[in-house]
N, C-alpha and C positions, 0 to 999 in steps of 0.2 A: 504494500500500500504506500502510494507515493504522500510522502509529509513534504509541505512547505511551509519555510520558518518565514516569517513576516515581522516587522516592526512592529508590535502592539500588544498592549495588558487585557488582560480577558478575565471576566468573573463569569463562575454562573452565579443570575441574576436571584433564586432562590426564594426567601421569608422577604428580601427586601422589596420583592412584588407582591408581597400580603395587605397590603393597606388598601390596595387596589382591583383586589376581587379573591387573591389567593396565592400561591407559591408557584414559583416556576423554574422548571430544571434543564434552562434554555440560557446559552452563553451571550455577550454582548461582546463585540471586541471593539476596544478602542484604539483608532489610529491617530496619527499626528505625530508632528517633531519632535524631539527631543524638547524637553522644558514645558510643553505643552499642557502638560496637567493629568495624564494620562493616570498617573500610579495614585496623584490625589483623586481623582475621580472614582478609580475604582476604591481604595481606603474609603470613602465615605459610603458606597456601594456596601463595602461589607460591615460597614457599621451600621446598613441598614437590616442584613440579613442575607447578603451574597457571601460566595465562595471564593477564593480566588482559584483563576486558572493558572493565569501564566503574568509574569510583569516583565514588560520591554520585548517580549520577543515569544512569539507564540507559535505554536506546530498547527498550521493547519492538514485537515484531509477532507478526502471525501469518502462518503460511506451511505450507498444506495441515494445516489444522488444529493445527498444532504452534505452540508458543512458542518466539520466539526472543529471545536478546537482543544490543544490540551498543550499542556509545559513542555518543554525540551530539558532532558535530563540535566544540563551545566546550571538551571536556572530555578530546578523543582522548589517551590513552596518558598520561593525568595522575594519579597518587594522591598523597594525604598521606600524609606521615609526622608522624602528630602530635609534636610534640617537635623534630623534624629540620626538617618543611619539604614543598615539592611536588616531585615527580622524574618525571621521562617515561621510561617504560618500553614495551617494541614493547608492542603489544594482539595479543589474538587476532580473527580472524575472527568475524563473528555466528554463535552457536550456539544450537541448541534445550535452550531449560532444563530440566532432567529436575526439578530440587531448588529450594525455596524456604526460607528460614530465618530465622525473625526471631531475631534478639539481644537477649535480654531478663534480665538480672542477677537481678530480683527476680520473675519468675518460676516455679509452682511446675513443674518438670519431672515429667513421670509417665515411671517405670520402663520399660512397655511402651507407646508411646502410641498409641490409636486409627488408624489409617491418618485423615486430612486431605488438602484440598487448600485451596494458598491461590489465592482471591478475586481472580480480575483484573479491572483496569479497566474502565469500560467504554469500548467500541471494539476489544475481543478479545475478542468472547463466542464468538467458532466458534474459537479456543484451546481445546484441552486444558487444565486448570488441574493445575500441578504439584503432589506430593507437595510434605509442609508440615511442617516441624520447628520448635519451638523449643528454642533450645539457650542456652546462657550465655557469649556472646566471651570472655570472657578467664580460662576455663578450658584450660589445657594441652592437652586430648585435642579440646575443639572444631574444628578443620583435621580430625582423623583420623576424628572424629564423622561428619562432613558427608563426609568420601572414601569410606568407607566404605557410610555409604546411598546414595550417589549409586551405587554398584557395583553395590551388593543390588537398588537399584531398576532398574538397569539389564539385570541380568542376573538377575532376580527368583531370589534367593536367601534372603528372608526366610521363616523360617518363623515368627516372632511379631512383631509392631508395628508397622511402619509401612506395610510394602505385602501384609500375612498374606489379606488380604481379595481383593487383586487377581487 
């Protein structure tokens, strides 16, 4: 089974989507730069009640058409804490990514956004390519942003923006 490593931290999304109908054992990967906010986005993720997958660098595959992701052995159960330091924490299981998110500060965000999916690798072309948000790390409601559609998407409850089309 072909793995592709990619720039980005992945939690499954887990209790942290409990506030919004119930628990979900669907991963979210977030991409973006270096400094972007990635490792804090997902730390608050799991102070909601996520997993982590993987921080800075994620194994993707595919598996009956589906996306999945999970750690790469140099990196198992490791995140920063920028400020603090590296801490090992359990990991979750490889999970099928529903949600993709880049982190982008100076991005223009649109209100309702077109439904997207983002662009995998190549070597995962018979992947499904996940739903695609950008959003801004280190705004407060981002964790609740990304629980949230990860939910709608899951349990196709949107009626305008990201998944209205599906």
């Amino acid at each position: 089974m072909t793995r592709v490593h990619v720039h980005a931290t992945s939690v499954v999304l887990g209790a942290a989507c409990a506030p919004f109908g119930g628990a979900l054992d669907q991963a979210v990967l977030l991409v973006g730069p270096s400094g972007a906010g990635k490792s804090d986005v997902a730390l608050r993720l799991i102070g909601m009640g996520a997993r982590l997958l993987a921080d800075d660098q994620t194994a993707l595959f595919e598996s009956g058409g589906r996306l999945f992701a999970e750690s790469i052995p140099s990196l198992h159960g490791r995140i920063e804490i920028r400020g603090a330091g590296i801490v090992t924490l359990e990991t979750a299981a490889p999970a099928p990514v529903i949600l993709a998110v880049r982190l982008d500060e100076a991005a223009e965000i649109p209100r309702l956004p077109e439904p997207q999916t983002h662009k995998l690798p190549q070597g995962l072309e018979k992947a499904k390519e996940p739903a695609f948000l950008i959003l801004r790390a280190f705004e407060a409601s981002t964790p609740a942003k990304i629980a949230t559609a990860a939910w709608g998407l899951a349990h196709r409850t949107f009626v305008a923006g990201l998944d209205s089309q599906g």
